[in-house]
C-alpha positions as CSV (number, residue, x, y, z in Angstrom):
1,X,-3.5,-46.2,-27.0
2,X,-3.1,-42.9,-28.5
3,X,-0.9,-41.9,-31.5
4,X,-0.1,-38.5,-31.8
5,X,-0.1,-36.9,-35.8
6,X,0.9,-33.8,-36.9
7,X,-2.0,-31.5,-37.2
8,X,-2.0,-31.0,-41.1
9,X,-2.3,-34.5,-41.6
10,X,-6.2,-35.9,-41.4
11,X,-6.5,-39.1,-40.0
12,X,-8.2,-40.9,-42.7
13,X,-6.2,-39.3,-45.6
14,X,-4.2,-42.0,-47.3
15,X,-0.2,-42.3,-47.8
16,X,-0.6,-41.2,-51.2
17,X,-2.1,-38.0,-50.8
18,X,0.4,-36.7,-48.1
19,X,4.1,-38.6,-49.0
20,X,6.5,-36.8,-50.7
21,X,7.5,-38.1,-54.8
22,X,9.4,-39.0,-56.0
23,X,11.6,-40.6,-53.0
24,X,15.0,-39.2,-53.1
25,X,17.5,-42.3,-52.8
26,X,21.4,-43.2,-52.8
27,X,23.1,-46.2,-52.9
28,X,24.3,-47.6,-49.7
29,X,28.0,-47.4,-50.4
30,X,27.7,-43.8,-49.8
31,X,28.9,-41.4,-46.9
32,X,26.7,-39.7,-44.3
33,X,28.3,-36.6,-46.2
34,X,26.6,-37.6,-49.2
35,X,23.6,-38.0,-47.4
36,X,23.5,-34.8,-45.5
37,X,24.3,-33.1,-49.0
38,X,20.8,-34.7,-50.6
39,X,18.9,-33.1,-47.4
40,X,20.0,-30.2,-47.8
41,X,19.6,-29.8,-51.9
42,X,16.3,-31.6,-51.6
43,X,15.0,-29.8,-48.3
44,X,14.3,-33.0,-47.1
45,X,14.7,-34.9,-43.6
46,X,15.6,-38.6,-44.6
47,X,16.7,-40.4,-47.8
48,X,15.7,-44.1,-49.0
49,X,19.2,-46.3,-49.2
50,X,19.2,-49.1,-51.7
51,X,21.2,-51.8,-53.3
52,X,20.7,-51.4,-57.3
53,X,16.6,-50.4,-57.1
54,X,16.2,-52.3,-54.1
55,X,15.4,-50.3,-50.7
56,X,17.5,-51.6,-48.1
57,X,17.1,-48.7,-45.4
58,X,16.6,-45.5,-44.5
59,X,18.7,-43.0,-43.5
60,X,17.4,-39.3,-41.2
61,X,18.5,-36.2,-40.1
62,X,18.8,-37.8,-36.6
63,X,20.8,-40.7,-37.5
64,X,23.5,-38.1,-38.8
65,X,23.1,-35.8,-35.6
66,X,23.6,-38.9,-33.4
67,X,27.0,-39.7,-35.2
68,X,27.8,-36.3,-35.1
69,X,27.4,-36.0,-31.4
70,X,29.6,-39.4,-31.4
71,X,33.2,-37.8,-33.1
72,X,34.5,-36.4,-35.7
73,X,35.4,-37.6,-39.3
74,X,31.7,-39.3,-38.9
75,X,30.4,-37.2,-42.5
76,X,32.8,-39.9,-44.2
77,X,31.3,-43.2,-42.4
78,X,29.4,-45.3,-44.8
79,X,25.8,-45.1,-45.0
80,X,25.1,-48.9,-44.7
81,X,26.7,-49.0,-40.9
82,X,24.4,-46.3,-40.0
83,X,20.8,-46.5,-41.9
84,X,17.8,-48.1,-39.9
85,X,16.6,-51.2,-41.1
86,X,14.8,-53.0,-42.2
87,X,12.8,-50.4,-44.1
88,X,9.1,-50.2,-43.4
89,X,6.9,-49.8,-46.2
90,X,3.4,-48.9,-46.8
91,X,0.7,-49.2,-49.9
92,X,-0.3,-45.3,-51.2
93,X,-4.3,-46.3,-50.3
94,X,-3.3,-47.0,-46.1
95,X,-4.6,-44.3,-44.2
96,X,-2.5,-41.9,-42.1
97,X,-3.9,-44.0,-39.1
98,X,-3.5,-47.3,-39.8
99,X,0.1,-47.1,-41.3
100,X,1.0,-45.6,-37.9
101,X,-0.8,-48.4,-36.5
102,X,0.8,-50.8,-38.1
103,X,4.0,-49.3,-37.4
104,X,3.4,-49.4,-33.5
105,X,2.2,-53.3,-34.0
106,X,5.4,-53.6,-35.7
107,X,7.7,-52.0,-33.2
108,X,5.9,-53.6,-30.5
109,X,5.5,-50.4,-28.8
């Protein structure tokens, strides 16, 4: 099996050294609207959902273009009915390699 990373991102360099902090987040009674705006203001592609200070989900620029494609009035839909879950989470000392690994386990891709 192969797993295809972008180019940038060495193997063997851990979480820590290439995620992003700190995590942008919004509670999950917000809109895709609200959502969206965080992207865009942060220059970012997804945004951690939680409940209080616990993650619940993750929400992506795709999971708003997919809605999007879907109707209209879809910027006001809450975030909860949208967000993936359950969110998949990783230790800053994994490597690139095995958290994508682990991922693929998990999926059962």
């Amino acid at each position: 099996m192969e797993f295809a990373l972008p180019v940038e991102v060495p193997v063997n360099d851990t979480l820590g050294n290439v995620m992003s902090s700190p995590v942008t987040t919004m509670e999950s009674k917000g809109t895709l609207g609200d959502a969206a705006q965080l992207m865009i203001q942060h220059d970012i592609g997804s945004v951690v959902v939680v409940e209080g200070k616990n993650p619940v989900g993750i929400i992506t620029e795709r999971d708003i273009t997919k809605q999007v494609i879907k109707g209209k009035d879809v910027l006001k839909k809450p975030i909860e009915q949208v967000m993936s879950k359950p969110l998949l989470t990783a230790t800053p000392n994994l490597t690139t390699l095995t958290s994508v690994t682990k991922r693929t386990v998990w999926k059962g891709e």
